[in-house]
Every structure is written in structure tokens, then in C-alpha cells.
N, C-alpha and C positions, 0 to 999 in steps of 0.2 A: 477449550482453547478460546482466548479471548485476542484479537486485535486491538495493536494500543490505536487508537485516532489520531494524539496530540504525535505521536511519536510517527507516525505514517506521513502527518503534514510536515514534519519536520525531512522529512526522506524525498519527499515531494519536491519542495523548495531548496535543496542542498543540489539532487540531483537536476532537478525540471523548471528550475526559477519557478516552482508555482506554478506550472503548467501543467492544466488536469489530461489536455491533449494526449499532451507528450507522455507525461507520465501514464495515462492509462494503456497508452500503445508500450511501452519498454515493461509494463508489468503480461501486458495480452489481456486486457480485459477493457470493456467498455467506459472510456471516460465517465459517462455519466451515472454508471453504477458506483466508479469512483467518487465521485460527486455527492451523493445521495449519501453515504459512506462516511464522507470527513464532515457534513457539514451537520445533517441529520440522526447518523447513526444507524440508516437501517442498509443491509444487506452484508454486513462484514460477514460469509459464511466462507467455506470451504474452498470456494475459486479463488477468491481473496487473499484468503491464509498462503494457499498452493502459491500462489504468485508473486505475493513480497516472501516467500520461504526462498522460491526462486532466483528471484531478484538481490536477495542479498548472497546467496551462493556463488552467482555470477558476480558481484560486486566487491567481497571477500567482505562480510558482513557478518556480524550476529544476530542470528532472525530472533535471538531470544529477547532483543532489545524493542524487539516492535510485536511481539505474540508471545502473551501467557500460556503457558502452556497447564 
């Protein structure tokens, strides 16, 4: 299972104007693990996945659009 990044910041910015605040509190995970995540690449694991899976459920979303499965 891989996380898209380009496609996450895109979810980011539609939903959060870019807001890693916001956006890491409506996924439930730590802004700056977010952070680390879009800009670097490291930590996209398993909370991660869970939580934009989440997010686009609650959203009426396709989570296949942002995670390879």
C-alpha cells in the first residue's frame, strides 16, 4: 500500500486551504507527522493510510484515488 503525496496535497488544499493544522486534526493525526509526510516523504505508514481511508468515507470519496493499493 503506497500513499499518493501529490494527491494528499491536493485533499489538503481543496479541503484545509493548505492547512496542515486543520487538516491534520479532521484526519486525527499529528500536523507535523503530516508535514514530514508531504514534503519529505517519510512516515506515510499505516495511521496515515487508516486516516485519509477515513476521511474520504466520511467525505463520500474514493480512497483509491490517494492509496495504491
Amino acid at each position: 500500500m503506497k500513499i499518493k503525496r501529490q494527491k494528499v496535497m491536493e485533499l489538503m488544499d481543496t479541503y484545509c486551504n493548505g492547512n496542515y493544522n486543520r487538516f491534520g486534526r479532521e484526519l486525527g493525526i499529528d500536523p507535523s507527522h503530516l508535514y514530514r509526510f508531504i514534503n519529505k516523504g517519510i512516515g506515510g505508514g499505516k495511521k496515515l493510510a487508516g486516516a485519509v481511508i477515513k476521511f474520504c468515507k466520511v467525505n463520500s470519496l474514493d480512497f483509491e484515488d490517494y492509496i495504491e493499493l
